[in-house]
MIDOSE-1310 file (N, C-alpha, C; in nm, 2 decimals, decimal comma, always signed):
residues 119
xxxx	+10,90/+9,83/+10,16/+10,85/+9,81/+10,30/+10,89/+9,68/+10,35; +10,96/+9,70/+10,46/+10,99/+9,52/+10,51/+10,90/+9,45/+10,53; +10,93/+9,33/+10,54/+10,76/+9,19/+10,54/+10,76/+9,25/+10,71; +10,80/+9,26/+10,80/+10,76/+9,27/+10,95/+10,64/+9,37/+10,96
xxxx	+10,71/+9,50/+10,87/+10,60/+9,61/+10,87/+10,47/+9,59/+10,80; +10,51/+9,48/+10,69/+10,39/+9,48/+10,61/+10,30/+9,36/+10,64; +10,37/+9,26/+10,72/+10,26/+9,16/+10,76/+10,20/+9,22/+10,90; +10,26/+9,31/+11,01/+10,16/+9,43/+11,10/+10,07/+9,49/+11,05
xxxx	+10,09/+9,55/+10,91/+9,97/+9,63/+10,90/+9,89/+9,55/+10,79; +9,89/+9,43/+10,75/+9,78/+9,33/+10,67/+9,70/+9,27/+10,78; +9,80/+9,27/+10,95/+9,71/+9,20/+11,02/+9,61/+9,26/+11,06; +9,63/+9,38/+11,14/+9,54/+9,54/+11,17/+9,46/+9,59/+11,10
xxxx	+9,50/+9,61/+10,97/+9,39/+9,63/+10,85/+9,29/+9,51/+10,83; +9,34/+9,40/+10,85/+9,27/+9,26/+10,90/+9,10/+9,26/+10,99; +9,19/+9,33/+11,11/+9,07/+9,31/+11,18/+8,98/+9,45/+11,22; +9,04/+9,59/+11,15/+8,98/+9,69/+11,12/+8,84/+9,66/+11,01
xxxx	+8,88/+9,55/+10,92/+8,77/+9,52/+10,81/+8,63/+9,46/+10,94; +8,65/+9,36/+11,02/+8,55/+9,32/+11,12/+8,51/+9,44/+11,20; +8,55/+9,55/+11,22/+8,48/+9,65/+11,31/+8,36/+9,72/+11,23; +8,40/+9,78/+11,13/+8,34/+9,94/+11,09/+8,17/+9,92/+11,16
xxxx	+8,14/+9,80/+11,12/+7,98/+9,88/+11,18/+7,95/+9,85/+11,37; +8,06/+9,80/+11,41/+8,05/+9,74/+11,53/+8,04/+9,81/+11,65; +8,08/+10,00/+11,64/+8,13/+10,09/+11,72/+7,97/+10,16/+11,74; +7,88/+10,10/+11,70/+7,74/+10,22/+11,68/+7,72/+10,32/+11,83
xxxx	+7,77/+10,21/+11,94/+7,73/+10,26/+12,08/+7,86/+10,27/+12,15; +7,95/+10,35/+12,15/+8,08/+10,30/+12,20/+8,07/+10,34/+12,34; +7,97/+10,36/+12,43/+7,97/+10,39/+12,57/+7,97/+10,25/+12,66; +8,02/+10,27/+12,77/+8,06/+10,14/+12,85/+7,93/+10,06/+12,85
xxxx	+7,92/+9,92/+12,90/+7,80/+9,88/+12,92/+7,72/+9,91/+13,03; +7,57/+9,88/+13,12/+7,56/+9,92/+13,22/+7,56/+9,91/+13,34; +7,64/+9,77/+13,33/+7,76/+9,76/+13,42/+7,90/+9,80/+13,41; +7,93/+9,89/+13,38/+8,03/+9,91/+13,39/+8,18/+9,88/+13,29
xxxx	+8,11/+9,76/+13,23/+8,27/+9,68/+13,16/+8,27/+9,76/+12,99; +8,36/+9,73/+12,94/+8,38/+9,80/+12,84/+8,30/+9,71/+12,70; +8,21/+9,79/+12,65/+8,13/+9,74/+12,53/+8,23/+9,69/+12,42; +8,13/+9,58/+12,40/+8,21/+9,48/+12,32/+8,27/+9,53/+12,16
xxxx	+8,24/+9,60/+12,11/+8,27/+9,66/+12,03/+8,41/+9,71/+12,03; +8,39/+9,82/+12,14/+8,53/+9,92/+12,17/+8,62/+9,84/+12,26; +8,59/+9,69/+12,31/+8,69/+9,61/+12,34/+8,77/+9,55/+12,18; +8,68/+9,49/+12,08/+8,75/+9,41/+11,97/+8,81/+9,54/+11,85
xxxx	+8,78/+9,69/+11,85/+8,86/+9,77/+11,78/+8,98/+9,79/+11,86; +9,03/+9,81/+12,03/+9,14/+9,80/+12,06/+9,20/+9,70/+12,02; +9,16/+9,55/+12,04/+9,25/+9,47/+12,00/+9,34/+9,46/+11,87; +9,29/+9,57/+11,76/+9,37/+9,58/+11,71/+9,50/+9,64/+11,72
xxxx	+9,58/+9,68/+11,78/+9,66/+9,74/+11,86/+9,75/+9,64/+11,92; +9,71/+9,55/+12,00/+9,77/+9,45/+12,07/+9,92/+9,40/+11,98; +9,91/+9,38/+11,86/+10,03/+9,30/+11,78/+10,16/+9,38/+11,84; +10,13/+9,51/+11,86/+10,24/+9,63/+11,85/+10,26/+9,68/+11,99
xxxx	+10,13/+9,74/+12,06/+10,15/+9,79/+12,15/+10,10/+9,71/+12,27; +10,08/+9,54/+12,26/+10,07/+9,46/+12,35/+9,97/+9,41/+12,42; +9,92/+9,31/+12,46/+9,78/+9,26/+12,51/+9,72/+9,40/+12,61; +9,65/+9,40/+12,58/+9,52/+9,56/+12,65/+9,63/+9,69/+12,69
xxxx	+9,71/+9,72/+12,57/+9,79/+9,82/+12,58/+9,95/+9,83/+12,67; +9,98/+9,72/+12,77/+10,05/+9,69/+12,82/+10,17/+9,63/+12,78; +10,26/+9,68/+12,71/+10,40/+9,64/+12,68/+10,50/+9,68/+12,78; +10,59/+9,55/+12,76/+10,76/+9,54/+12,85/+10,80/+9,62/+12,77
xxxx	+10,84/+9,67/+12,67/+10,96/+9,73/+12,64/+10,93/+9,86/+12,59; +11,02/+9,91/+12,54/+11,04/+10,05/+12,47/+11,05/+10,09/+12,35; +11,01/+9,95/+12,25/+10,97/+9,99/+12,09/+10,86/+10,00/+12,07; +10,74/+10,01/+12,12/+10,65/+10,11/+12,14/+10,53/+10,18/+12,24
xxxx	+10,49/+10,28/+12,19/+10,44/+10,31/+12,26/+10,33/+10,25/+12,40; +10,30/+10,21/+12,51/+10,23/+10,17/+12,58/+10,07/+10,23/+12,57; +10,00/+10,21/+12,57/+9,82/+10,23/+12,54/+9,74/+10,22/+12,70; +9,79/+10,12/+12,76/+9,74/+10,10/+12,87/+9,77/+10,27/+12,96
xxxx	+9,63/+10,34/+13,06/+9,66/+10,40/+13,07/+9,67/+10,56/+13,05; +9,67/+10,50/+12,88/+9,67/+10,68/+12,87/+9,52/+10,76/+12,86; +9,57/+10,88/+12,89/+9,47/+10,99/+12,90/+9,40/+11,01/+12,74; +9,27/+10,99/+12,75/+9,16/+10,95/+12,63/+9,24/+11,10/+12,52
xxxx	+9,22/+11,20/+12,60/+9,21/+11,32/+12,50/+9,35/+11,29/+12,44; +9,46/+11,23/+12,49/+9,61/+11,21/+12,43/+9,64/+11,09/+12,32; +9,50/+10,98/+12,37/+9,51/+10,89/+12,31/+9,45/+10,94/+12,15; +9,33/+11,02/+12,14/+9,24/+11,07/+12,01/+9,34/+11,18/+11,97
xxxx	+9,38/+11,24/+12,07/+9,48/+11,35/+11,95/+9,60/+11,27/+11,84; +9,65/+11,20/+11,94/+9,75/+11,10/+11,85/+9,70/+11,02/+11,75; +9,56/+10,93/+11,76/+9,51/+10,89/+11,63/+9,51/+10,97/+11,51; +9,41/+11,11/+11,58/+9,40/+11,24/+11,46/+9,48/+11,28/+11,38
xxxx	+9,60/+11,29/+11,49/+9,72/+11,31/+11,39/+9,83/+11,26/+11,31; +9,80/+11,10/+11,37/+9,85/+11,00/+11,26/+9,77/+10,98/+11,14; +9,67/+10,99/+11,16/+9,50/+11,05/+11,04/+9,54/+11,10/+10,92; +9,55/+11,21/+11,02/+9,60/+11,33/+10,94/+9,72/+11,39/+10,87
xxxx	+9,78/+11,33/+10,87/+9,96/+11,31/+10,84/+10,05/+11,41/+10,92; +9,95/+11,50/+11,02/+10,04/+11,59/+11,09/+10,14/+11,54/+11,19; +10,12/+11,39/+11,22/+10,19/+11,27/+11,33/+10,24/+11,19/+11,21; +10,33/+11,17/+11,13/+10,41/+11,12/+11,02/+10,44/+10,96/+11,08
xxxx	+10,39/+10,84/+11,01/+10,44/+10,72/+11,05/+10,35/+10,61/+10,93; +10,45/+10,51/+10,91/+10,43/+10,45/+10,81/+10,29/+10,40/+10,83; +10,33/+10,30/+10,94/+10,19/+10,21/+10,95/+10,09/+10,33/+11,05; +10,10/+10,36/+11,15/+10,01/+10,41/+11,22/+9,90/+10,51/+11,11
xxxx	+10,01/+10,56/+11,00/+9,86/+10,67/+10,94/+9,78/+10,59/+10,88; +9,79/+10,53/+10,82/+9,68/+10,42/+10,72/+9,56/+10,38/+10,80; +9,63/+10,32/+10,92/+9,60/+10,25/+11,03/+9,45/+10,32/+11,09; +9,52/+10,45/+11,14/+9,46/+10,55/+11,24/+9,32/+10,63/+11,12
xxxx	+9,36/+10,63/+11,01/+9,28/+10,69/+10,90/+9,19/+10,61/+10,88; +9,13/+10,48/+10,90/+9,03/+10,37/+10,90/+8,94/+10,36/+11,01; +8,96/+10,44/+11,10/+8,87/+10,46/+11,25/+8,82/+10,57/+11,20; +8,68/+10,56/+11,24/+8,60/+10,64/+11,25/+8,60/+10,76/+11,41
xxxx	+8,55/+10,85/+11,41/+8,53/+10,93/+11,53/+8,53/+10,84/+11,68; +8,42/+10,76/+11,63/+8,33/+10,69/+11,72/+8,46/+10,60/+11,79; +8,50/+10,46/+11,66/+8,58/+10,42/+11,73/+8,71/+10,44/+11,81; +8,76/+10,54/+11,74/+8,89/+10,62/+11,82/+8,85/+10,62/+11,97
xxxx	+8,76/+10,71/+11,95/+8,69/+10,74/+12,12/+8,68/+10,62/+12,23; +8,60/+10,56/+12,15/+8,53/+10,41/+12,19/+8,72/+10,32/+12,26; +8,78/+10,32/+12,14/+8,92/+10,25/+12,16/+9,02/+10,35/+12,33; +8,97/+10,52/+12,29/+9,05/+10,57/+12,39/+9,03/+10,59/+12,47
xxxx	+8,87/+10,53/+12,56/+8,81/+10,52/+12,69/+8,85/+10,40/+12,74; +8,85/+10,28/+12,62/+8,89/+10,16/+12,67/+9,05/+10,13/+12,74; +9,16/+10,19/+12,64/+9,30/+10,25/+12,73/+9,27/+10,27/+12,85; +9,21/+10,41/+12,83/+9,23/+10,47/+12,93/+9,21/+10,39/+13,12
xxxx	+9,13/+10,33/+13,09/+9,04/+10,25/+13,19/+9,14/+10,13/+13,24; +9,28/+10,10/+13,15/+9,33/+10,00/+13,19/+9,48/+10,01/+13,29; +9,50/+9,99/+13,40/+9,61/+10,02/+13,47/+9,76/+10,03/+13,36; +9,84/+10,12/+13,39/+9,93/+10,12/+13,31/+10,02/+9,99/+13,38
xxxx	+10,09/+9,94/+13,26/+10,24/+9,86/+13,33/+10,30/+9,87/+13,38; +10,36/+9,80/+13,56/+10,50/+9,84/+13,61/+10,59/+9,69/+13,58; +10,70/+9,77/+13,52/+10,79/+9,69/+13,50/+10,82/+9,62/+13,65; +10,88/+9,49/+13,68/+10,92/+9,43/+13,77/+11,05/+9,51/+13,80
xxx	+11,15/+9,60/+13,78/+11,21/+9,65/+13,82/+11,18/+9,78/+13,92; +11,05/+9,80/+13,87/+11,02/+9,93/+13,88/+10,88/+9,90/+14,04; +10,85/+9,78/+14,06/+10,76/+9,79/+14,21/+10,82/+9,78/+14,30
């Protein structure tokens, strides 16, 4: 495994260790903003797929934006080995129900990226 891939997923795995009991309530707060919990399990995500899901380029996938049911099927199936990828299954396989969900309301809720070529 190259050191790139393997210092991504010692960092993720990193801060996946700080979540597990953190997701008990993953619904918004009641105002509105996204509970602090299912804020600090997305940030795991950011190394790869960019501060609150929002990446410039095209090596990977963008988070910002997507549709929750698209975002939990893709976890599941990186989970599950039926979505094959080095780091994402390990990764995806350490979230609980709760947090997936918790992580893919918080996506969801965030404007996707327009590239400056693209407004």
């Amino acid at each position: 495994m190259n050191k790139t891939i393997t210092g991504a997923l010692a960092v993720a795995l990193g801060f996946v260790v700080m979540v597990p009991a953190a997701i008990a309530n993953p619904e918004q707060t009641a105002n509105g903003a996204q509970s602090p919990a299912a804020v600090m399990a997305a940030q795991t995500c950011g190394g790869c797929h960019g501060t609150m899901g929002q990446v410039k380029d095209n090596a990977f996938m963008p988070l910002a934006g997507m549709p929750t049911s698209q975002f939990v099927l893709a976890m599941k199936s990186f989970a599950n080995g039926s979505r094959p990828s080095t780091l994402m299954g390990p990764l995806a396989a350490s979230f609980s129900d709760a947090e997936i969900q918790a992580m893919a309301e918080y996506f969801a809720a965030i404007p996707k990226f327009q590239h400056e070529a693209n407004k």
